[in-house]
Backbone as JSON, one array per atom type, in Angstrom:
{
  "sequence": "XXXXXXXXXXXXXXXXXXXXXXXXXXXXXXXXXXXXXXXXXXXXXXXXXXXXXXXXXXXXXXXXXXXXXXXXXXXXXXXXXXXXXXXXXXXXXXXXXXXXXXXXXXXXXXXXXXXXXXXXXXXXXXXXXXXXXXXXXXXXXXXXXXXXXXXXXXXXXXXXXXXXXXXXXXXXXXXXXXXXXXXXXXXXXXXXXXXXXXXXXXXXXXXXXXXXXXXXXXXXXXXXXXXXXXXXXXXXXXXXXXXXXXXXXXXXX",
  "N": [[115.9, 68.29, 24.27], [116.5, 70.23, 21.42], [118.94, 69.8, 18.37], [121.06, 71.38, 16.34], [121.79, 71.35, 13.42], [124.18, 72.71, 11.39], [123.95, 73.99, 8.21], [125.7, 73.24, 5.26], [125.57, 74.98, 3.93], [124.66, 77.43, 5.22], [126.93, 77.17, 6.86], [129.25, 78.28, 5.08], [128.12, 81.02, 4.71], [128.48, 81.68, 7.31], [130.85, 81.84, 7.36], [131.82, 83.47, 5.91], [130.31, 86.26, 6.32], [131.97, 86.1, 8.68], [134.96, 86.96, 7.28], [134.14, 88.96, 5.97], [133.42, 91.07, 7.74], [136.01, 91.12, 8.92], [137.6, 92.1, 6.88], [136.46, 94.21, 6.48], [136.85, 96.24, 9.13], [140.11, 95.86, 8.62], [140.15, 97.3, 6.22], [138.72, 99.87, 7.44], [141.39, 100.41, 9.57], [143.35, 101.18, 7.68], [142.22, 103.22, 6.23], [142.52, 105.23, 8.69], [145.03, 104.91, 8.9], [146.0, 106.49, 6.44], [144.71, 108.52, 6.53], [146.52, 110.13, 8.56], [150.06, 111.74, 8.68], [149.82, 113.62, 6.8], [151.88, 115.1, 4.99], [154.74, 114.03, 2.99], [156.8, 111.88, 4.41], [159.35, 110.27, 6.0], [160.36, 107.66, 7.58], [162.13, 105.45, 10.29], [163.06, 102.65, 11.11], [164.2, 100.3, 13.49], [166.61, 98.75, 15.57], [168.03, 95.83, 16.93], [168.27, 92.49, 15.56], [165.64, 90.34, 15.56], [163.83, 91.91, 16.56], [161.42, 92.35, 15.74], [161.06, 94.27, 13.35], [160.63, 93.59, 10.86], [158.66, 92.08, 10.72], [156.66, 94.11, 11.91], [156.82, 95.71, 9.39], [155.33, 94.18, 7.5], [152.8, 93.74, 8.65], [152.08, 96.29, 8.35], [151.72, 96.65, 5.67], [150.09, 94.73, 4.85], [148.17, 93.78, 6.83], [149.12, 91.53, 8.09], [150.4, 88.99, 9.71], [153.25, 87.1, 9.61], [155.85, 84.3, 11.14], [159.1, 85.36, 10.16], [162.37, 84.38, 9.61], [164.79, 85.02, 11.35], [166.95, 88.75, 10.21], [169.54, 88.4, 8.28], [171.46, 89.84, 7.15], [172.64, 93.36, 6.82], [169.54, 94.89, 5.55], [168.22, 97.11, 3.33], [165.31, 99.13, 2.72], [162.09, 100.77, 0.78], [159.18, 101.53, 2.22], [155.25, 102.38, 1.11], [152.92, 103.44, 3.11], [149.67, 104.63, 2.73], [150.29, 108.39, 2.38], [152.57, 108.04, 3.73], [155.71, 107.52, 3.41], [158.24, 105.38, 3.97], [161.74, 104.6, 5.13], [162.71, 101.83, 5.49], [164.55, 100.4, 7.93], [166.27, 97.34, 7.9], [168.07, 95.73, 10.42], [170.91, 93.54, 11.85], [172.02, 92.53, 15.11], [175.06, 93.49, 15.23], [178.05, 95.76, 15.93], [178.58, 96.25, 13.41], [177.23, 96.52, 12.11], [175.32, 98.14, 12.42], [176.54, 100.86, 11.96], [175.16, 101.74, 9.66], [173.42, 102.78, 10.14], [173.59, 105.54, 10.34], [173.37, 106.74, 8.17], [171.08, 107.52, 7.43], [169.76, 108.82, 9.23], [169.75, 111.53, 8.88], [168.09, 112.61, 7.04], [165.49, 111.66, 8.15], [161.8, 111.83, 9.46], [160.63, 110.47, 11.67], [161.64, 108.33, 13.84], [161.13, 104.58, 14.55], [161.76, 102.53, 17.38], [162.34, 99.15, 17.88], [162.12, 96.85, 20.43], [163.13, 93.56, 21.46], [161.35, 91.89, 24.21], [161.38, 89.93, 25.12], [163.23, 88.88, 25.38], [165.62, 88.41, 26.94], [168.47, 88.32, 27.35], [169.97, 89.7, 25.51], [169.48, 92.25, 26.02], [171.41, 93.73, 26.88], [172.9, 94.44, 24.61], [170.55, 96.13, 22.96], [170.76, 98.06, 24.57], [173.28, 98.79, 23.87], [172.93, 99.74, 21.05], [170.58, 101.55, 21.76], [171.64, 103.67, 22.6], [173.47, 104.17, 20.24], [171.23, 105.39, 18.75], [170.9, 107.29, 20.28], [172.89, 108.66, 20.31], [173.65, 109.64, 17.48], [171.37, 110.65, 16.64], [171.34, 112.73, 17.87], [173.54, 114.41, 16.72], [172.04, 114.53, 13.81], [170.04, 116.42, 14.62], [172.25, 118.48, 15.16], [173.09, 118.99, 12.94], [170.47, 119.49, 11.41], [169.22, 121.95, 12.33], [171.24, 123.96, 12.59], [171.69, 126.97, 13.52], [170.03, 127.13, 15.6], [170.6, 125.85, 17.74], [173.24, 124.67, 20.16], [175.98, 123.24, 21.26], [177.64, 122.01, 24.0], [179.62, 120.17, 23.81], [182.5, 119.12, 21.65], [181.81, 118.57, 18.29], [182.48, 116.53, 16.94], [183.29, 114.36, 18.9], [180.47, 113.66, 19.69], [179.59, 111.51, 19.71], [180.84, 110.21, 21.57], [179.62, 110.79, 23.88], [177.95, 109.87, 27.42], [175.51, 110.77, 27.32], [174.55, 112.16, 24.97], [172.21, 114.0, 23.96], [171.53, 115.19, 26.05], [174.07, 117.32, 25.86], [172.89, 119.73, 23.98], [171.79, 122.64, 23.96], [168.72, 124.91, 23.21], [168.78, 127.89, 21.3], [167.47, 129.55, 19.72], [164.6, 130.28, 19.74], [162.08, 129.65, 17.7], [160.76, 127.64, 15.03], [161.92, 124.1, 15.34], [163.45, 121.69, 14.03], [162.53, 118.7, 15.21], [163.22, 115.21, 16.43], [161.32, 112.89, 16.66], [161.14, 109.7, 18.82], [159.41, 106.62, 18.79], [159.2, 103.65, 21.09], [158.55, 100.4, 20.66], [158.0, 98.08, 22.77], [158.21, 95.26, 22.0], [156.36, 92.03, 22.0], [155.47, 90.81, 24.33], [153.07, 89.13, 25.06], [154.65, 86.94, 24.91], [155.93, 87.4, 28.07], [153.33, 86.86, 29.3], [151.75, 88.84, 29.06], [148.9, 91.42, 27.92], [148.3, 94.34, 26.41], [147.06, 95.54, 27.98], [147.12, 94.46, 30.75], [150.33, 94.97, 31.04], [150.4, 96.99, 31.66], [149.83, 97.64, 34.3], [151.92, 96.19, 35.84], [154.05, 97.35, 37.13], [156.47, 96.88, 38.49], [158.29, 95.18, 36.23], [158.1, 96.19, 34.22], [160.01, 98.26, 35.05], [161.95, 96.96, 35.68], [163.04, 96.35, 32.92], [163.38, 98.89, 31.35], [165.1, 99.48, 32.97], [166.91, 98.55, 32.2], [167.59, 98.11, 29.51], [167.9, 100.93, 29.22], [166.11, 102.73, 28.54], [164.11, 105.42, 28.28], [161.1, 107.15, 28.45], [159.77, 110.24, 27.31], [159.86, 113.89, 27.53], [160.91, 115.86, 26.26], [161.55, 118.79, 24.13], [162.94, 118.48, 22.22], [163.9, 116.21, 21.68], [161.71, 113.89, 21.87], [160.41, 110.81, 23.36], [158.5, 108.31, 23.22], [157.15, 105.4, 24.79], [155.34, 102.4, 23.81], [153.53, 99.72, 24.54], [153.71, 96.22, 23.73], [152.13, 93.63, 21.82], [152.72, 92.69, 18.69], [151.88, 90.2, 17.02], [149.83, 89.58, 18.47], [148.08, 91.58, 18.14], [145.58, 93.69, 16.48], [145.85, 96.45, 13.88], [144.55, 98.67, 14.82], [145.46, 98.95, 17.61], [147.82, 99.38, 19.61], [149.45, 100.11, 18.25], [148.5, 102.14, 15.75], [148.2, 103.69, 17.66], [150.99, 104.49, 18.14], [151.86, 105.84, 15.26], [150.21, 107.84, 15.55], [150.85, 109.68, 17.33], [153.42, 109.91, 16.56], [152.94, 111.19, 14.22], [151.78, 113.25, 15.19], [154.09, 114.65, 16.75], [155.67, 115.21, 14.67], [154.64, 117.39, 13.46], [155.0, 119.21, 14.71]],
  "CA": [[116.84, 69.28, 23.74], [116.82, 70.1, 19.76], [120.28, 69.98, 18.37], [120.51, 71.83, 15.31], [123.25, 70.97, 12.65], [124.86, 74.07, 10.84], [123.9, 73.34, 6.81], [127.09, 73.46, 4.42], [125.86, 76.2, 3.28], [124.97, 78.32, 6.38], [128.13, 77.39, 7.12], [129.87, 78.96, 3.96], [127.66, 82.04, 4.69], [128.85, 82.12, 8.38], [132.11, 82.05, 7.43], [131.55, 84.88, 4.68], [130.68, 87.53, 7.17], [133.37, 86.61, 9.72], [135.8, 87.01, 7.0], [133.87, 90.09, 5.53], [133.63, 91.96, 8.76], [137.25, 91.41, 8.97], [137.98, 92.77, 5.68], [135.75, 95.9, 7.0], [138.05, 96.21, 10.09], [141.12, 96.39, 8.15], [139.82, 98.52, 5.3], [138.83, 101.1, 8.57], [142.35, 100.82, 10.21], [143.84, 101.48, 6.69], [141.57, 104.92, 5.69], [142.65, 105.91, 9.65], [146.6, 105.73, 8.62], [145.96, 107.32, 5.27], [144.78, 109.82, 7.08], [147.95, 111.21, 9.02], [151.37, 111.98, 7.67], [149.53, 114.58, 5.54], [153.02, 115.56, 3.98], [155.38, 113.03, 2.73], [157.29, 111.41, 5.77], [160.34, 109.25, 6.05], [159.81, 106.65, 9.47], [163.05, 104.5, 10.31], [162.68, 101.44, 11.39], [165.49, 100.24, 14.33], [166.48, 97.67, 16.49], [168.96, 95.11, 16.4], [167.9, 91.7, 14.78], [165.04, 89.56, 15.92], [163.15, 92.75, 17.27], [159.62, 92.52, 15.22], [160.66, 95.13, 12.72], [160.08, 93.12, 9.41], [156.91, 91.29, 11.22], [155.45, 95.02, 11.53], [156.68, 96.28, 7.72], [154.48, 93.32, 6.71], [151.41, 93.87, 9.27], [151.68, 97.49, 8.04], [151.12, 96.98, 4.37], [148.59, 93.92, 4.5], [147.78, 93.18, 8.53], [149.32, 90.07, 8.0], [151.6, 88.4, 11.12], [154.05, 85.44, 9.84], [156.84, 83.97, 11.58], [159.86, 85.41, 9.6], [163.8, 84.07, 10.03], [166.15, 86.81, 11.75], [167.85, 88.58, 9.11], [171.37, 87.54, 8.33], [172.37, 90.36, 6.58], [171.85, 94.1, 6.87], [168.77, 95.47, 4.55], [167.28, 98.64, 3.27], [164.18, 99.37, 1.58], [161.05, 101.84, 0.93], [157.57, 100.86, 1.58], [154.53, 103.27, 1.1], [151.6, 103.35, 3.75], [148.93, 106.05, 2.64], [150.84, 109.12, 2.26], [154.0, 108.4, 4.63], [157.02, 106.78, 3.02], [159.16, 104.8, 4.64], [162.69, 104.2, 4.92], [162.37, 100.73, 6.24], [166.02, 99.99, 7.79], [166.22, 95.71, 8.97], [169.99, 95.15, 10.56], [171.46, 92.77, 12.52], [173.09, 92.77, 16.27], [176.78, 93.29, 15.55], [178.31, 96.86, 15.47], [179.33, 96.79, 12.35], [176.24, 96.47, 10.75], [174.75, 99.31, 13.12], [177.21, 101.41, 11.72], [174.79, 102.06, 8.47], [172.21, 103.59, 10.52], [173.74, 106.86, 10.48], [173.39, 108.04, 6.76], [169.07, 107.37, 6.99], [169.65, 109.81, 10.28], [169.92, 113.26, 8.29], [166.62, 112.66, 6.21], [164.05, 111.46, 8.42], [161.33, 112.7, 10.18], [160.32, 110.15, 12.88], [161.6, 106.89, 14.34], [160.34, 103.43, 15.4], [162.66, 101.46, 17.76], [161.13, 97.89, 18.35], [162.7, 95.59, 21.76], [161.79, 91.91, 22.03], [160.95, 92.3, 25.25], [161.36, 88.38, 25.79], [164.81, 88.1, 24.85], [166.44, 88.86, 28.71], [170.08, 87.83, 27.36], [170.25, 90.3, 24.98], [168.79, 93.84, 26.62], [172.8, 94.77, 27.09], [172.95, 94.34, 22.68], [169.56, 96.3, 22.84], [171.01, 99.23, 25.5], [174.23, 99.6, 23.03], [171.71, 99.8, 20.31], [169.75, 102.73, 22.1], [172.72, 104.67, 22.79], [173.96, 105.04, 18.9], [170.63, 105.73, 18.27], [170.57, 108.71, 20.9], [173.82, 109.64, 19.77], [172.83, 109.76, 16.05], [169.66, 111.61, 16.6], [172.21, 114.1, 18.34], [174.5, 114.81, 15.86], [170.96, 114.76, 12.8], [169.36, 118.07, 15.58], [172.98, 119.55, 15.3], [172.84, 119.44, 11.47], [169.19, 120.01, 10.93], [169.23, 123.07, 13.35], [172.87, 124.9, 12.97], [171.09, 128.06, 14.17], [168.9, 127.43, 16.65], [170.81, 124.56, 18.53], [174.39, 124.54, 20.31], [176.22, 122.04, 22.21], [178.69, 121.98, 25.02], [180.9, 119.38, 23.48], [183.05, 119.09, 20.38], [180.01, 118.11, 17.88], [183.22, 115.77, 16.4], [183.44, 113.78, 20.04], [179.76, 113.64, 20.05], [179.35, 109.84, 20.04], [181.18, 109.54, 23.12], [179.24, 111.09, 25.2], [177.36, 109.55, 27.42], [174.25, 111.08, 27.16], [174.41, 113.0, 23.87], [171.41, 114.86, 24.1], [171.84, 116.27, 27.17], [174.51, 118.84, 25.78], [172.43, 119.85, 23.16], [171.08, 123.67, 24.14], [168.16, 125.42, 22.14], [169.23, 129.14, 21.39], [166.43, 130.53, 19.47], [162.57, 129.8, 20.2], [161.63, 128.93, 16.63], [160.14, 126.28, 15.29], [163.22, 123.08, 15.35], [163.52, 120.53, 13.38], [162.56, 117.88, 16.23], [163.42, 113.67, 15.63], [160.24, 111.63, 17.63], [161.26, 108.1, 18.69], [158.61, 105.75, 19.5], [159.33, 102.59, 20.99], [157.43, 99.67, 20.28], [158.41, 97.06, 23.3], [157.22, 93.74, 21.83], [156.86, 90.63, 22.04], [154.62, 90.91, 25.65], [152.38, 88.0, 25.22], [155.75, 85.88, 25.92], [155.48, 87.62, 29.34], [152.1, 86.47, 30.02], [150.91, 90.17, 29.44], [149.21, 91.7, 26.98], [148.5, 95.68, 26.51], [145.71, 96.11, 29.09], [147.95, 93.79, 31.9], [151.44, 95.33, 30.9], [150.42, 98.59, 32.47], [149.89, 97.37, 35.53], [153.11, 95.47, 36.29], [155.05, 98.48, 36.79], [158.0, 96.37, 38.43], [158.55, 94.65, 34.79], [158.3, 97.47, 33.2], [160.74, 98.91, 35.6], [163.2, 96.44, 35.35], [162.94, 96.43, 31.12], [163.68, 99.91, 31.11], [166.68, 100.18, 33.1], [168.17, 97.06, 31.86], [167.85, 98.59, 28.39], [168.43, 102.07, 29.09], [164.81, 103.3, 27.37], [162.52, 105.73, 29.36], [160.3, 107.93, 27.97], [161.02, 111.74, 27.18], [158.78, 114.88, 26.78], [161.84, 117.29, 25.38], [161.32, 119.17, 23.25], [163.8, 118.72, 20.73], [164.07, 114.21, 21.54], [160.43, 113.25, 22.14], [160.21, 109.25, 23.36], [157.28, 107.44, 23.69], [156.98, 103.71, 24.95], [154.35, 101.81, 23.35], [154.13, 98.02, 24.96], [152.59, 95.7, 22.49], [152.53, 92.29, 21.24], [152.62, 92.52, 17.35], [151.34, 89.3, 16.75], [148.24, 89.07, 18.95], [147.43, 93.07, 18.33], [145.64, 94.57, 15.12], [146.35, 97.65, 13.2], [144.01, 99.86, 15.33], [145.88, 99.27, 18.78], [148.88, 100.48, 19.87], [150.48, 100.29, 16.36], [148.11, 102.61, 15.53], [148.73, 104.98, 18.31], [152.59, 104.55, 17.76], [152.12, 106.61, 14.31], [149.49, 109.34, 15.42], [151.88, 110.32, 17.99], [154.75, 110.62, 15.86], [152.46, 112.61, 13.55], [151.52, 114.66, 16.21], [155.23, 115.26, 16.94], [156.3, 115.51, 13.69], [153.95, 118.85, 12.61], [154.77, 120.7, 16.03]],
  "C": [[116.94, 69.08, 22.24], [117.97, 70.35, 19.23], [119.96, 70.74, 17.04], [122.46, 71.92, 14.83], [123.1, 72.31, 11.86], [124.53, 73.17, 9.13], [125.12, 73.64, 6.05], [126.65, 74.96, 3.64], [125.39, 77.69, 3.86], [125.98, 78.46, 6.78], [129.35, 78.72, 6.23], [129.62, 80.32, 4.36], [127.83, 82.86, 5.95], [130.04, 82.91, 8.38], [132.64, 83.82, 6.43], [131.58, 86.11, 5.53], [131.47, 87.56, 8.47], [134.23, 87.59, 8.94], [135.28, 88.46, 6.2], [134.06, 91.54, 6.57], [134.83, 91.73, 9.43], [138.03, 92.04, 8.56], [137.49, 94.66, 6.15], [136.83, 96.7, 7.52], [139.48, 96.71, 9.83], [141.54, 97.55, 7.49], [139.59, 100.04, 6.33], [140.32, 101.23, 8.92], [142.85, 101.28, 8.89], [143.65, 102.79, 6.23], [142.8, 106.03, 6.97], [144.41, 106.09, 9.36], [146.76, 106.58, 7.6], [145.7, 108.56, 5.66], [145.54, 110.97, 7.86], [148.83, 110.9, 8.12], [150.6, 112.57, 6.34], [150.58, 115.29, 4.6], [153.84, 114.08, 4.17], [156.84, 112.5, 4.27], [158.41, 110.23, 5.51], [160.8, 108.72, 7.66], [161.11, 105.77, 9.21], [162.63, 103.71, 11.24], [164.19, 100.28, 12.6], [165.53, 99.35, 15.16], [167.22, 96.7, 15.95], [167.86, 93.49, 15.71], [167.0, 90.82, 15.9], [163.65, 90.41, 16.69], [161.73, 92.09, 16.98], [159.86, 93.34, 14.25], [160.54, 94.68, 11.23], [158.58, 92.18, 9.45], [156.08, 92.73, 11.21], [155.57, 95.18, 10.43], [155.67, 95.76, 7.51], [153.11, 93.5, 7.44], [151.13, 95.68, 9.18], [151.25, 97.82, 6.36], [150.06, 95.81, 4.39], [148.15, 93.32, 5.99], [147.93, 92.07, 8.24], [150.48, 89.62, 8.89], [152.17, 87.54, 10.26], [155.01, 85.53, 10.67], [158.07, 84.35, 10.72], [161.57, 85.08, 10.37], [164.19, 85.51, 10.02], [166.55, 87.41, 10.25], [169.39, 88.84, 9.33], [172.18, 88.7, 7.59], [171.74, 92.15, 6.72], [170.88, 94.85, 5.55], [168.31, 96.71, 4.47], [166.43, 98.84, 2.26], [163.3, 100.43, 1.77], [160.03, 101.21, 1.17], [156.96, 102.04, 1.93], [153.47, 103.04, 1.88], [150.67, 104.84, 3.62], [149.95, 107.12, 1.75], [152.11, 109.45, 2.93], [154.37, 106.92, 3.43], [158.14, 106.7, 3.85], [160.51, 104.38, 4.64], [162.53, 102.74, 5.82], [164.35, 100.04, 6.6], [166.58, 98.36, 8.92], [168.34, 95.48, 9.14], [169.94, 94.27, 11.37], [172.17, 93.49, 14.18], [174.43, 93.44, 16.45], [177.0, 94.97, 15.23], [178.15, 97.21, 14.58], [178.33, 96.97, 11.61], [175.04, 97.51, 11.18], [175.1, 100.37, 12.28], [176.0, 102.18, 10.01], [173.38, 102.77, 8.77], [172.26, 104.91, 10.03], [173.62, 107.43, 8.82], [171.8, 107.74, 6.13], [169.07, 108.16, 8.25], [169.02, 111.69, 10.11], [168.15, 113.46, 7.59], [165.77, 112.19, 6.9], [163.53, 111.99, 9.15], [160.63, 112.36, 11.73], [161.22, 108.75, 13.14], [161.28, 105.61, 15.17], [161.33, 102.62, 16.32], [162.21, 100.41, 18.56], [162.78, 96.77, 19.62], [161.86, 94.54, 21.68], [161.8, 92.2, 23.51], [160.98, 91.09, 26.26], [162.59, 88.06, 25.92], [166.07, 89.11, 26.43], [167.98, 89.2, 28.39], [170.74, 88.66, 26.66], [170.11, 91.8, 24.95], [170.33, 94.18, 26.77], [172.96, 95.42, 25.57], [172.15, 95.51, 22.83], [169.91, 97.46, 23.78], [172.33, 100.21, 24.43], [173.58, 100.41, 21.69], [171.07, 101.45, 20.18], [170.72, 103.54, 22.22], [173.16, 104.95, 21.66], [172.59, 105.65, 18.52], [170.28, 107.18, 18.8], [171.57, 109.61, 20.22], [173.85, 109.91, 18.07], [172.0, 110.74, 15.69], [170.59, 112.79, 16.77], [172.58, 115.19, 17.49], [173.13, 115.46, 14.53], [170.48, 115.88, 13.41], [170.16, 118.91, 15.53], [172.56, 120.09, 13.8], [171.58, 119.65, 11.23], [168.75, 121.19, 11.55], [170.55, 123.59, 13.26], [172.45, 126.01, 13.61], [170.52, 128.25, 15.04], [169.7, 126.77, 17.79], [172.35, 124.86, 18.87], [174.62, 123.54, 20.92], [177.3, 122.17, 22.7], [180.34, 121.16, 25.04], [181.11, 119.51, 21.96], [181.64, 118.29, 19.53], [180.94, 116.62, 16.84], [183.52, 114.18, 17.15], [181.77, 113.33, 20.3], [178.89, 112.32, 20.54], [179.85, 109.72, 21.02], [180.65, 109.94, 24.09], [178.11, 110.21, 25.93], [176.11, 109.19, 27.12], [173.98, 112.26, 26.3], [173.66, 114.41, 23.81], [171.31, 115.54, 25.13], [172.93, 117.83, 26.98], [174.01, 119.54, 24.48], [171.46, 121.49, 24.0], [170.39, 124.46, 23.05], [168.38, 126.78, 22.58], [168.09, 129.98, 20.78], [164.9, 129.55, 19.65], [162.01, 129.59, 18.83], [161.83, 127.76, 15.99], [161.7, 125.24, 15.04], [162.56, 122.28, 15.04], [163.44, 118.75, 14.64], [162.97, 116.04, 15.4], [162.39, 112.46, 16.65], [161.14, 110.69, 17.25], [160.3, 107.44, 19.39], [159.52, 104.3, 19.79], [158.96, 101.39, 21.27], [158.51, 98.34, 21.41], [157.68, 95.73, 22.95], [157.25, 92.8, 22.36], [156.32, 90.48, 23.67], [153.75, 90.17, 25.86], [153.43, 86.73, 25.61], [156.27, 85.99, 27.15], [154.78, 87.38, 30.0], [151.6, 87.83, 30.19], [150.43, 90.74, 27.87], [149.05, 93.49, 26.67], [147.76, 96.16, 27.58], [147.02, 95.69, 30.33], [149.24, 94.64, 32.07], [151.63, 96.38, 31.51], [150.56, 98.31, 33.78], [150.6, 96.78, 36.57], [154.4, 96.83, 36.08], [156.51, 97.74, 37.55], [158.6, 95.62, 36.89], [158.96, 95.13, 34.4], [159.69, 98.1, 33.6], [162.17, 98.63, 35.11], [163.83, 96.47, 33.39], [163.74, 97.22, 30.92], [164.78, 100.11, 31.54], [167.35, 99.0, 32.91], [168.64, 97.52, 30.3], [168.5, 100.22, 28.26], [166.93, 102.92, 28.54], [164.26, 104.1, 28.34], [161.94, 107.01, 28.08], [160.42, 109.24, 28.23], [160.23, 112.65, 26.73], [159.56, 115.94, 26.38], [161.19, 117.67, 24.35], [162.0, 118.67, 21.34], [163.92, 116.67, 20.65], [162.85, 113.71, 21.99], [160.64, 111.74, 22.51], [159.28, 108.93, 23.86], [157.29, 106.2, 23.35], [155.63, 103.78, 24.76], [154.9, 99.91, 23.89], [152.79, 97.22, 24.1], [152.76, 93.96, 22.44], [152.35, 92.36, 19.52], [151.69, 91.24, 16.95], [149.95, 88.81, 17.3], [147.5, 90.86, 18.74], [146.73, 93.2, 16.62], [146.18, 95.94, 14.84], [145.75, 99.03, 14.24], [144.48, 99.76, 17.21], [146.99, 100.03, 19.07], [150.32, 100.61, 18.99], [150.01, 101.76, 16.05], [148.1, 104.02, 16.27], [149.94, 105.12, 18.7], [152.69, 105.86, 16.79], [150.88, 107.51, 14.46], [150.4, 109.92, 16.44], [152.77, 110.37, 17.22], [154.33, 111.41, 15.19], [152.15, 113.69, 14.31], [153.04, 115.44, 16.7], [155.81, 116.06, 15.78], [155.8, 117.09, 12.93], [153.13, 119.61, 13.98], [155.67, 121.6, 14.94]]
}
């Protein structure tokens, strides 16, 4: 048997086109987002604290994963991918700091809402969560639609309702101002699943969903689409990537 040693500088040259045909890879997923959100776009970013949503910001401007600390305080910023601009909005768990969602509601045109998907103890946090965010959206379809759109309850009471969107009736057949929510269940490799497997455990899934309150929604006027992911073991061209062609596809019905 001939063994054959790698030379230091085959090596170098190995390593060159891993890390080149990585660079490729990225540079492709990068053209492919540049390419939707052909008009300027404002994406919120949602989920109480510890979700994944400052681990994607950062694997959406340089595909780069770290480990980042919760944040401790609530933040708001812009970042630019391609031709969509982002309201990027990182909060915390506690009501109060929910409470600042609602005035990035009126101006945008899609939203992301990311679940750890590991964190069992906290899916009640993560159900209250989904519910301002339905009732939010509600109230942003009354005001971005006064004409087209009515509703059955006081539009003043509209947070209390259970299920917001449900009294929400469309009156005229032209085009409405719709509000996509994708939502990005992460954190699925600390399940022992990763996007291929996750499908196929439909009790999981089952339980996820009605522990949180989340299902998926082909209305017209509240679009929701579950995306199950792992951020950290996924690149840019999986189901990140078909997170934001579906919202573009919602967003320029």
């Amino acid at each position: 048997i001939t063994h054959y040693k790698m030379s230091k500088n085959e090596n170098v040259s190995f390593l060159d086109k891993i890390s080149n045909s990585l660079q490729s890879l990225f540079e492709s997923a990068k053209r492919m987002f540049r390419s939707i959100f052909a008009k300027e776009s404002q994406v919120l970013f949602l989920g109480i604290d510890n979700a994944g949503k400052t681990t994607l910001i950062h694997k959406l401007r340089k595909d780069m994963t770290n480990t980042f600390e919760p944040t401790r305080a609530p933040s708001a910023y812009d970042i630019e991918i391609g031709n969509m601009k982002t309201a990027a909005i990182d909060l915390g768990g506690h009501e109060a700091a929910r409470m600042a969602w609602s005035e990035y509601f009126i101006k945008c045109d899609g939203i992301i809402f990311l679940v750890d998907t590991a964190d069992e103890k906290r899916f009640s946090i993560v159900k209250e969560a989904w519910q301002m965010v339905k009732q939010l959206r509600a109230r942003a379809l009354l005001q971005g639609n006064p004409d087209k759109i009515t509703t059955n309850c006081d539009i003043s009471k509209i947070e209390n309702n259970e299920d917001p969107l449900e009294s929400l009736t469309i009156t005229q057949n032209e085009k409405l101002q719709s509000l996509p929510v994708v939502v990005l269940m992460n954190k699925i490799d600390r399940l022992n699943h990763n996007s291929n497997t996750i499908y196929n455990d439909t009790n999981l899934q089952d339980y996820i969903q009605s522990e949180t309150g989340i299902y998926d929604s082909a209305s017209e006027l509240s679009p929701v689409r579950i995306i199950w992911l792992s951020l950290v073991e996924e690149g840019l061209e999986g189901g990140i990537l078909d997170a934001f062609l579906w919202l573009d596809k919602m967003m320029q019905k």
